[in-house]
C-alpha positions as CSV (number, residue, x, y, z in Angstrom):
1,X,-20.7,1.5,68.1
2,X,-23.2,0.2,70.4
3,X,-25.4,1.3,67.8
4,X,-24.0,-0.7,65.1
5,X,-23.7,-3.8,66.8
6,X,-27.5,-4.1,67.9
7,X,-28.5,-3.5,64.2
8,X,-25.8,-6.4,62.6
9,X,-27.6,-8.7,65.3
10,X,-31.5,-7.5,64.6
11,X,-30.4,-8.0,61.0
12,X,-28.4,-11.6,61.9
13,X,-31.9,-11.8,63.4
14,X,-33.7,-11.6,60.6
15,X,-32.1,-13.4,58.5
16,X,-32.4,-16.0,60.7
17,X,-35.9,-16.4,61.0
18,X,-36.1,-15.3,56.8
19,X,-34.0,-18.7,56.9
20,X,-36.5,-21.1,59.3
21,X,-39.1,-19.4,56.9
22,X,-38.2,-20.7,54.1
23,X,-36.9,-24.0,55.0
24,X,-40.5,-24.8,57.0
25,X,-41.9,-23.5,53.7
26,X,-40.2,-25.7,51.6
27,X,-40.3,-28.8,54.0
28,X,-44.2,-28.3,54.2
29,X,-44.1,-28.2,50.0
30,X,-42.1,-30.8,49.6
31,X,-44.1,-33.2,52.0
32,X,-47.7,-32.4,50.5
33,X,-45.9,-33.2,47.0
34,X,-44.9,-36.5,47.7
35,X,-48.6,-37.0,49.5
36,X,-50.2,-36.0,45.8
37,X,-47.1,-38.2,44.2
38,X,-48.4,-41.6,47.0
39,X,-52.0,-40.6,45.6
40,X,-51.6,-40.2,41.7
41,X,-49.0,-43.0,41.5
42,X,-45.3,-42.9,41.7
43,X,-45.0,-42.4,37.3
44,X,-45.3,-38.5,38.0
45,X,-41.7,-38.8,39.7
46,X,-40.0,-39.3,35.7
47,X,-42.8,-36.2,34.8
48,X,-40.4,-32.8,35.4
49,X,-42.8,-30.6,33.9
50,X,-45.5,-31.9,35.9
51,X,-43.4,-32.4,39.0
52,X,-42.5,-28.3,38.7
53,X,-46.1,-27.5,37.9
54,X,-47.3,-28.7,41.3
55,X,-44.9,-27.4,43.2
56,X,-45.9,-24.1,41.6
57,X,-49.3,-24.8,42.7
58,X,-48.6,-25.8,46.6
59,X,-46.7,-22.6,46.9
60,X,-49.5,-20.0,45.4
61,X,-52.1,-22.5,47.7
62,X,-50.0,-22.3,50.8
63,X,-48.9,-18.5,50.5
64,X,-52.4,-17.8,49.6
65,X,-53.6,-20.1,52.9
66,X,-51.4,-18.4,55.5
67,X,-50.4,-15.6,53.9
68,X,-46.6,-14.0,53.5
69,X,-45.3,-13.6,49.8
70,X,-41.7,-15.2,48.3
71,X,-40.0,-13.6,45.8
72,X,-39.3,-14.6,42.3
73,X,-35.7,-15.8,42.9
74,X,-37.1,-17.8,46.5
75,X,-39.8,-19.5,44.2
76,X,-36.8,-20.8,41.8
77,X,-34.6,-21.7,44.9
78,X,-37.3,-23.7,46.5
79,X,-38.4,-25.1,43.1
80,X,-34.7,-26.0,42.5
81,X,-34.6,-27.7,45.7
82,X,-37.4,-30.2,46.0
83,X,-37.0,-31.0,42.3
84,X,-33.0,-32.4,43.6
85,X,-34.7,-33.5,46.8
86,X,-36.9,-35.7,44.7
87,X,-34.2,-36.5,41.9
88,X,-32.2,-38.5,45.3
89,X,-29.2,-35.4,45.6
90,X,-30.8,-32.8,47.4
91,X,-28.3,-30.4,48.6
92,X,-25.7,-31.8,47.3
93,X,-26.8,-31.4,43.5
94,X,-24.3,-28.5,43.3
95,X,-21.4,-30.1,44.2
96,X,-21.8,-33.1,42.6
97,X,-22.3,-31.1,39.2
98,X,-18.6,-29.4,40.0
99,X,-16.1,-30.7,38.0
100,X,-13.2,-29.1,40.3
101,X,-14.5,-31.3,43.1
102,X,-13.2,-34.7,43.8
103,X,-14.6,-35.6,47.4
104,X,-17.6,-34.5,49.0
105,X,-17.2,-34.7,52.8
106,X,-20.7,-34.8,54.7
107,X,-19.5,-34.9,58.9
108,X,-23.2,-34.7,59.8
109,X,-26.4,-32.5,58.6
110,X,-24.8,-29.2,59.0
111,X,-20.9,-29.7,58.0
112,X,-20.1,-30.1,54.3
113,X,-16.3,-30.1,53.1
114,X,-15.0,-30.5,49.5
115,X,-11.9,-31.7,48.3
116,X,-10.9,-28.8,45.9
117,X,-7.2,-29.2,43.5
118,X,-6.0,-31.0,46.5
119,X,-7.1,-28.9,49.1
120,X,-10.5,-29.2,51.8
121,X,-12.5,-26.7,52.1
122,X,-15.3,-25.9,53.9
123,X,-18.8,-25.2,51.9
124,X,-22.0,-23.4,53.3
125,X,-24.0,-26.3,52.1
126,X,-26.5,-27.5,54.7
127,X,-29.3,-30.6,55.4
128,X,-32.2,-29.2,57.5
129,X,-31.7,-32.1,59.9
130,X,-30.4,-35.1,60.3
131,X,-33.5,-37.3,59.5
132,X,-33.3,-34.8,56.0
133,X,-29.4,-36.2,55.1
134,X,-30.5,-39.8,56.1
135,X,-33.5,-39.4,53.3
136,X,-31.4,-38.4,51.1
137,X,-28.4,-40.8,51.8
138,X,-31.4,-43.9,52.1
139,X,-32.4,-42.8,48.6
140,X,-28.8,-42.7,46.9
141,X,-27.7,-46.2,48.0
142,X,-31.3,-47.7,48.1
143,X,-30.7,-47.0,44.5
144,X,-27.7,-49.5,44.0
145,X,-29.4,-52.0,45.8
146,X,-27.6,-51.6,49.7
147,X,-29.4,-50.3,52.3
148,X,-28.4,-48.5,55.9
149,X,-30.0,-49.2,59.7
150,X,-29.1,-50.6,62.5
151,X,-28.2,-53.8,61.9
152,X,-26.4,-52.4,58.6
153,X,-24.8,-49.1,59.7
154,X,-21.5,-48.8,57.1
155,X,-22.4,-49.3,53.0
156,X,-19.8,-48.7,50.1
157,X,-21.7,-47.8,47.0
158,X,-20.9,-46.8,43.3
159,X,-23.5,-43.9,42.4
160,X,-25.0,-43.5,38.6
161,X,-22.0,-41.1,37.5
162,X,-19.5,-44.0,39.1
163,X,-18.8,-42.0,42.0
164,X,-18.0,-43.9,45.0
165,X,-20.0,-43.2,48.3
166,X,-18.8,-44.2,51.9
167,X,-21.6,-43.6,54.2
168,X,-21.6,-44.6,58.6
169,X,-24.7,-43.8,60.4
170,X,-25.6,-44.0,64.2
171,X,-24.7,-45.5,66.6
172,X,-21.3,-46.1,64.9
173,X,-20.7,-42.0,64.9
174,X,-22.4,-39.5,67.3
175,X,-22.5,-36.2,64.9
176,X,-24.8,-37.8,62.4
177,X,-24.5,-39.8,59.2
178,X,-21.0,-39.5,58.1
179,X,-20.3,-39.7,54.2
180,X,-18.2,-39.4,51.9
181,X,-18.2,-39.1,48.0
182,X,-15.0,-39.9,46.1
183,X,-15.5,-38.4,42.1
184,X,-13.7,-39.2,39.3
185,X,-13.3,-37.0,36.1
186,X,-15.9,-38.2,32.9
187,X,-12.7,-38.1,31.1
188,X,-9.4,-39.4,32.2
189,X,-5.9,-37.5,32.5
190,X,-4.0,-38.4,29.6
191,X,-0.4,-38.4,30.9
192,X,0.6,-35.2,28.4
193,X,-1.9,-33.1,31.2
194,X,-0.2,-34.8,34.1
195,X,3.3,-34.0,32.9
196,X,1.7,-30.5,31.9
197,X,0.2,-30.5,35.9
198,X,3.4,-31.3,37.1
199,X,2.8,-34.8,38.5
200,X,5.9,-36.3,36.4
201,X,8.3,-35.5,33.6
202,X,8.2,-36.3,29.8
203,X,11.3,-38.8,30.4
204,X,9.1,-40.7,33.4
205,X,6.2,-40.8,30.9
206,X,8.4,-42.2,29.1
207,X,10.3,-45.2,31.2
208,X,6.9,-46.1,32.2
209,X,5.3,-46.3,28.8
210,X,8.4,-48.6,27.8
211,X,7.8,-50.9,30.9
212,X,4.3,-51.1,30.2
213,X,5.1,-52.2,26.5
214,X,7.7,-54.1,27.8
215,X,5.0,-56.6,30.2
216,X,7.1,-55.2,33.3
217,X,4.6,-55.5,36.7
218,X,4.0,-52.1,38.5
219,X,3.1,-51.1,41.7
220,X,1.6,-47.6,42.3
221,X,2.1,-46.6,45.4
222,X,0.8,-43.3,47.7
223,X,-1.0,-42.2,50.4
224,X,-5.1,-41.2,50.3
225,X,-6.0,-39.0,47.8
226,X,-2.3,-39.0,46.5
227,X,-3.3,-39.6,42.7
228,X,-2.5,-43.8,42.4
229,X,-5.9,-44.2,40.8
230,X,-5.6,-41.0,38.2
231,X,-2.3,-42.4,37.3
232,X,-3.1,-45.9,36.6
233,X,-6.0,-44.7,34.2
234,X,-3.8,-42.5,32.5
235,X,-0.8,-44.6,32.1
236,X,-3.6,-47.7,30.8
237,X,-3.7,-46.0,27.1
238,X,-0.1,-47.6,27.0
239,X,-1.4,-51.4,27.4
240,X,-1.7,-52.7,23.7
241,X,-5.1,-52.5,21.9
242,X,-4.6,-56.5,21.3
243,X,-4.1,-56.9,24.8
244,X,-7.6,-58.5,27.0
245,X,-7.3,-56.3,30.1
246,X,-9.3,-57.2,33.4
247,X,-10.1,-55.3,36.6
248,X,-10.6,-56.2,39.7
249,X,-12.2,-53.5,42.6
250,X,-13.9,-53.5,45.7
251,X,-15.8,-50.6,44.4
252,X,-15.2,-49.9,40.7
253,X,-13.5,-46.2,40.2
254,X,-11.0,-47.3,37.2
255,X,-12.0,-45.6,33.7
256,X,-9.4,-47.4,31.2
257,X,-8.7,-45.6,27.9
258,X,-8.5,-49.6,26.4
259,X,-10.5,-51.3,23.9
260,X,-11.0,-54.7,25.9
261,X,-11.4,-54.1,29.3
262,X,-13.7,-57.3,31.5
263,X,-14.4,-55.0,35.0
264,X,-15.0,-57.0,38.0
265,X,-16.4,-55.6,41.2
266,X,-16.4,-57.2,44.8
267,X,-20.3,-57.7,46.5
268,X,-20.2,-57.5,50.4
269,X,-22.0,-60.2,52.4
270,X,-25.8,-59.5,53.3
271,X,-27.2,-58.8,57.0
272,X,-26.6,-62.6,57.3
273,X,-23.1,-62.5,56.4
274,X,-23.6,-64.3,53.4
275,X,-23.4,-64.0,49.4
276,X,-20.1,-61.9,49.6
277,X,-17.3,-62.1,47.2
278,X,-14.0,-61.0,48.0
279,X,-11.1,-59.6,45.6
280,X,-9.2,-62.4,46.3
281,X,-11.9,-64.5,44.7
282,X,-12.2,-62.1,41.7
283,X,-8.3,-62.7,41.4
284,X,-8.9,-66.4,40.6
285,X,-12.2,-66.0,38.5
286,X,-9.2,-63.3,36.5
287,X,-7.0,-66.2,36.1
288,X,-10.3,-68.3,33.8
289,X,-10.7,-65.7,31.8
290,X,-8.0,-65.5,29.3
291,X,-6.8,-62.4,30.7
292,X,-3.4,-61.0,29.5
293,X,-3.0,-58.5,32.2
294,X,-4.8,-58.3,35.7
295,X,-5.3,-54.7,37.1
296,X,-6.2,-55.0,40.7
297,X,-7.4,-51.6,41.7
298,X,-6.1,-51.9,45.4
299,X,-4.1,-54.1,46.7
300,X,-5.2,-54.5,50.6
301,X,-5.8,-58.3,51.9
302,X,-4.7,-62.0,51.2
303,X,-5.6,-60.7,47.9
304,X,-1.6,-59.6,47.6
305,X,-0.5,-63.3,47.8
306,X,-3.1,-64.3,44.5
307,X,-1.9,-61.4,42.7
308,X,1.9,-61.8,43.0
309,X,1.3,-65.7,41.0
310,X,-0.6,-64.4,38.6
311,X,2.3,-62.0,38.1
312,X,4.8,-65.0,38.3
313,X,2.6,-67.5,36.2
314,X,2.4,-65.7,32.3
315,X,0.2,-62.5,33.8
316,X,3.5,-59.9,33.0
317,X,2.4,-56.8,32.4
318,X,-0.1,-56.3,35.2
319,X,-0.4,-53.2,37.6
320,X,-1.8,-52.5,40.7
321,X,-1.8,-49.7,43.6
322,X,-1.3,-49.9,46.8
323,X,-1.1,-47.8,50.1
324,X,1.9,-46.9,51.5
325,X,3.7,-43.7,53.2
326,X,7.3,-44.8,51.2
327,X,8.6,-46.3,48.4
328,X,10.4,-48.8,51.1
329,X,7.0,-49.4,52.8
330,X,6.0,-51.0,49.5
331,X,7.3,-54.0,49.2
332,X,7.2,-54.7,53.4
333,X,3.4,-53.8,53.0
334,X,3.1,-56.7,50.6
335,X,5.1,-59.1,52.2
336,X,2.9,-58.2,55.4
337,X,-0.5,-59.1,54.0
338,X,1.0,-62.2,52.3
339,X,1.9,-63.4,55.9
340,X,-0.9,-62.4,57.4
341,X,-3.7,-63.4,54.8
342,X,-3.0,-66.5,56.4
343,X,-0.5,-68.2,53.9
344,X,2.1,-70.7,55.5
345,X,5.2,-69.7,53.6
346,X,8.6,-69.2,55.2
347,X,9.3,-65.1,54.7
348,X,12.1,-65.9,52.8
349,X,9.8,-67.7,50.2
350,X,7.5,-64.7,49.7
351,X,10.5,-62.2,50.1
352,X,11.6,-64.4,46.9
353,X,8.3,-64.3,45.1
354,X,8.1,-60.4,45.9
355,X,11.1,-59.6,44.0
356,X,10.2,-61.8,41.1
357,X,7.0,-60.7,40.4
358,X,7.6,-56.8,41.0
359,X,9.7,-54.7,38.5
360,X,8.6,-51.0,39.2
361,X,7.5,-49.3,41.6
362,X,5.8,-45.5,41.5
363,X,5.2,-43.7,44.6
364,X,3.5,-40.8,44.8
365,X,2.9,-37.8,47.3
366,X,0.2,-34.9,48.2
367,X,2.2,-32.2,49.4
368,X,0.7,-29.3,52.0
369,X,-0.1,-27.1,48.3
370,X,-2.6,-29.5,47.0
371,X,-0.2,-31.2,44.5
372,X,0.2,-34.5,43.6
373,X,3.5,-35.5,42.4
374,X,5.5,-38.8,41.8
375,X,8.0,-38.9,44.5
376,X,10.0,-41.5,43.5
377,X,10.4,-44.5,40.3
378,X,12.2,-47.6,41.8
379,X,13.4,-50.6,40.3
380,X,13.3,-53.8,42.1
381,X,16.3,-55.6,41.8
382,X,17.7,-59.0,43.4
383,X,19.1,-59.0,46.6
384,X,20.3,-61.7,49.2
385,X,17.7,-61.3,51.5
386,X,15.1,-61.7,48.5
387,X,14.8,-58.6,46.6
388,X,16.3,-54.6,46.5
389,X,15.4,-51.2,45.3
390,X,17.5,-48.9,42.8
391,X,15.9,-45.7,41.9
392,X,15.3,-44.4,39.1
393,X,13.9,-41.0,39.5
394,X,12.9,-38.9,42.6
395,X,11.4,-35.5,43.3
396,X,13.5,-33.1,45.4
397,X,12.0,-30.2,47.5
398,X,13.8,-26.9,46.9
399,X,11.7,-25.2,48.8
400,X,8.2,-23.9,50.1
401,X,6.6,-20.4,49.5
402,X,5.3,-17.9,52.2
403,X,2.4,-19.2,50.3
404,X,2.7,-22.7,51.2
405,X,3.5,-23.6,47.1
406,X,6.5,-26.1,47.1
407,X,9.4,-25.9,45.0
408,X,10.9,-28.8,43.3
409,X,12.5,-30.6,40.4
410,X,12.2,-34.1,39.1
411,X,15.5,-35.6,38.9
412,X,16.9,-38.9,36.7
413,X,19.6,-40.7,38.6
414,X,22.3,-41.9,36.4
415,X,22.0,-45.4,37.4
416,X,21.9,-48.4,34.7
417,X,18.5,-49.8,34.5
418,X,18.8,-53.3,34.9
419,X,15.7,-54.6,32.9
420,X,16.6,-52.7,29.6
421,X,18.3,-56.0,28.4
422,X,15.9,-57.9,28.8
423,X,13.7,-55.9,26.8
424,X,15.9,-55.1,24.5
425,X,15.7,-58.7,23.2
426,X,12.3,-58.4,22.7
427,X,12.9,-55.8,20.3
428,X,12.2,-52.3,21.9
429,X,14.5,-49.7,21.2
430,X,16.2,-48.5,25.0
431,X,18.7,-46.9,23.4
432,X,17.7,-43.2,25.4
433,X,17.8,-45.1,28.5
434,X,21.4,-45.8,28.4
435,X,23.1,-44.7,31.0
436,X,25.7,-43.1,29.1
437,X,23.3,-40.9,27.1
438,X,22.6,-39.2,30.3
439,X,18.7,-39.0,30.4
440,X,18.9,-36.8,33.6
441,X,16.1,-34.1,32.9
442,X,15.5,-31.4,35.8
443,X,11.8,-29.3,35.6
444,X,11.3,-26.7,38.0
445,X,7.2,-27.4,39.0
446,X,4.9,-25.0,40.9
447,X,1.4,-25.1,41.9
C-alpha cells in the first residue's frame, strides 16, 4: 500500500511539472507572438492562417533551442490556446461555445463555475494567473468601449454574442477579478418548449396570450436566474405585428420574436461621473417615440414610478419584470421604489396608481432540481387600501425525490377572472375562461 501511494504522488508529481511545462511553454509562445505581431503591425491579428503558421514556427524554434519535444495533440492544445488568447476569450472559449451553459462564474484565476439546466457546477477550467484573467477580462470589455483599474474597478458590459459580463477587480474583492457571464440562447424559447419543459401549462399559455392581445400590463416576477427574462421573450411573439414595441435595459439581454422592436440601453457615467443615462430617462425618451407598448427589462429604481404612468396614460399592454421572493412582495416592491425614488406622493396615491396600472402578475421559481417553473398567475384586483390579489393559477409541490427532482402540478383555481369583461367588449372570445366551463387543468412535471 505504501507502495502504491508513493507512485500516485511521483505520478501527481509528474503531471504536475508536465503541467508548469507546458503552461511556461505556451506563455513564452504566446509573448514572442505578440512581440513579432508589435513588429509586423497589428493587421496580422484578422490573418488566422498566418497567426497559426507562427505559432508553429516559435514552437519548432523554441523546442529546437532548449530542447524537450510536445506531442502532436500538445501542439494543437497550445495552438488552440493562444489563437483564443489572442481572439480576447482565452480559456473560456469552451464554455462560451456551450449552448447548455447560461452563466459563466470566474471567482478568481483558478475557480470557474457554470450554470448548467439550472444547476452550478464546478469546471476544471483555469487562468495561469491572475494578471492572465485580467488580460483577458481588459480585452473583452476594452472591446465595448468600458475599461477596468483602480479608479474604475466594477463594469457591466454586453459582449459580441449579447452576452452580459459583470466583472469586480481588486481592491473591491481579495481572491482576484470576479466575473460573471450571463448567456442567452441565439434563439428564444417559444412558449410550446416552455410548456413542453414544464415551466407552465397550455391553459397559462393561454390566459397570458389573451391578456397580452387584450393590452393588459404584466409584471414578471422571480428571483435570480428564475426564468423572468426567458419568459418575457417568449411570451413577446404574442404582441401584435402592428404593434411599435420599445425596450428599455440597463444592459440589453431581451431577444423579441417582434417585427418592430426600438431597443434602448442605459450608458453609466464616466470616471468623472458624468455622461450617464439612467432607465428612468430612457422611460421618458419611450414616451417621444410613438411607442405602443414599453418593455422595461427590469424594473429596479425611481424608474418604477415612470413606468407605472406610462402604463396609466394610453401605454396598455406593456410588461416588465421585476425581482421579488413572492407574488405578495411584488406589488410592495413597487410601491417601495416609488417612495423611495424620491417622489412626494401620499402611499395611498401610489397604492392607487399601483392597482390601476397592474393587471397580472407571473411569478416564477428555481427549485433545488434546477427547474424553473411559474409559481403562481395573480390578478390584481381593487381593494380599499388601493389594490388586491386573486389568483389565478399556482404550482403545488407533491413532493421531492431521493434524487432531489420535485414533484408537482399546475393548478387553475376556479375563481372568475375579473378582466374578461372588459375584454370581452373589445371583441375577444373568453368564452374557455368562464368559470363555469371549469378550465382547471392538472400536469404532473418532472425534471
Amino acid at each position: 500500500m505504501a507502495e502504491q501511494d508513493k507512485s500516485r504522488g511521483e505520478d501527481g508529481a509528474q503531471a504536475s511539472e508536465g503541467g508548469d511545462r507546458f503552461r511556461r511553454l505556451r506563455r513564452l509562445v504566446h509573448r514572442q507572438l505578440l512581440e513579432s505581431i508589435e513588429v509586423d503591425g497589428a493587421d496580422r491579428l484578422s490573418d488566422r492562417g498566418a497567426i497559426k503558421s507562427q505559432i508553429r514556427w516559435l514552437i519548432e524554434e523554441i523546442q529546437a533551442r532548449r530542447g524537450g519535444s510536445l506531442t502532436e495533440d500538445e501542439r494543437l492544445r497550445i495552438e488552440t490556446d493562444i489563437l483564443e488568447e489572442v481572439n480576447g476569450l482565452g480559456p473560456l472559449a469552451p464554455l462560451m461555445a456551450d449552448p447548455d451553459i447560461s452563466d459563466i462564474l470566474v471567482n478568481g484565476p483558478h475557480e470557474v463555475w457554470v450554470d448548467r439546466f439550472g444547476r452550478l457546477e464546478q469546471t476544471r477550467v483555469r487562468f495561469d494567473d491572475e494578471a492572465h484573467l485580467r488580460r483577458i477580462l481588459d480585452r473583452m470589455v476594452s472591446g465595448q468601449g468600458r475599461h477596468l483599474d483602480a479608479s474604475s474597478p466594477m463594469v457591466d458590459a454586453r459582449l459580441n454574442d449579447g452576452s452580459r459580463l459583470h466583472a469586480v477587480i481588486p481592491p473591491l474583492c481579495a481572491k482576484g477579478p470576479i466575473v460573471s457571464i450571463r448567456r442567452f440562447r441565439v434563439r428564444p424559447f417559444t412558449p410550446d418548449e416552455l410548456v413542453a419543459e414544464g415551466m407552465l401549462t397550455e391553459p397559462m399559455v393561454a390566459l397570458l396570450r389573451l391578456a397580452i392581445a387584450a393590452r393588459r400590463n404584466l409584471v414578471i416576477s422571480g428571483g435570480a436566474a428564475s426564468g423572468k427574462t426567458t419568459l418575457l421573450n417568449a411570451l413577446s411573439r404574442h404582441i401584435p405585428p402592428g404593434d411599435r414595441v420599445v425596450t428599455i435595459e440597463e444592459t440589453a439581454e431581451l431577444r423579441l420574436t417582434h417585427p418592430h422592436v426600438v431597443g434602448l440601453e442605459g450608458r453609466p457615467p464616466n470616471p468623472e461621473g458624468r455622461g450617464g443615462v439612467g432607465l428612468r430617462d430612457l422611460v421618458h425618451t419611450a414616451l417621444r417615440m410613438r411607442a405602443d407598448r414599453i418593455i422595461v427589462g427590469e424594473v429596479r429604481g425611481a424608474e418604477a414610478f415612470d413606468m407605472l404612468q406610462a402604463m396609466n396614460v394610453g401605454h396598455d399592454g406593456s410588461l416588465t419584470t421585476v425581482h421579488a421572493n413572492t407574488p405578495d412582495d411584488v406589488l410592495r416592491r413597487l410601491e417601495a421604489l416609488v417612495l423611495t425614488g424620491g417622489m412626494d406622493l401620499p402611499r395611498s396615491a401610489v397604492r392607487e396608481m399601483i392597482g390601476s396600472a397592474i393587471h397580472l402578475i407571473v411569478h416564477l421559481v428555481r427549485f433545488r432540481d434546477g427547474k424553473r417553473r411559474v409559481m403562481s398567475i395573480r390578478e390584481v384586483v381593487p381593494a380599499g387600501d388601493g389594490y388586491g390579489t386573486r389568483e389565478l393559477f399556482h404550482f403545488k409541490v407533491e413532493k421531492a425525490r431521493a434524487d432531489g427532482v420535485v414533484v408537482g402540478a399546475h393548478h387553475a383555481n376556479s375563481s372568475a377572472i375579473g378582466f374578461l369583461d372588459r375584454i370581452r367588449e373589445q371583441g375577444f372570445d373568453v368564452t374557455r375562461f368562464r368559470a363555469s366551463d371549469d378550465p382547471r387543468q392538472e400536469e404532473e412535471t418532472e425534471s
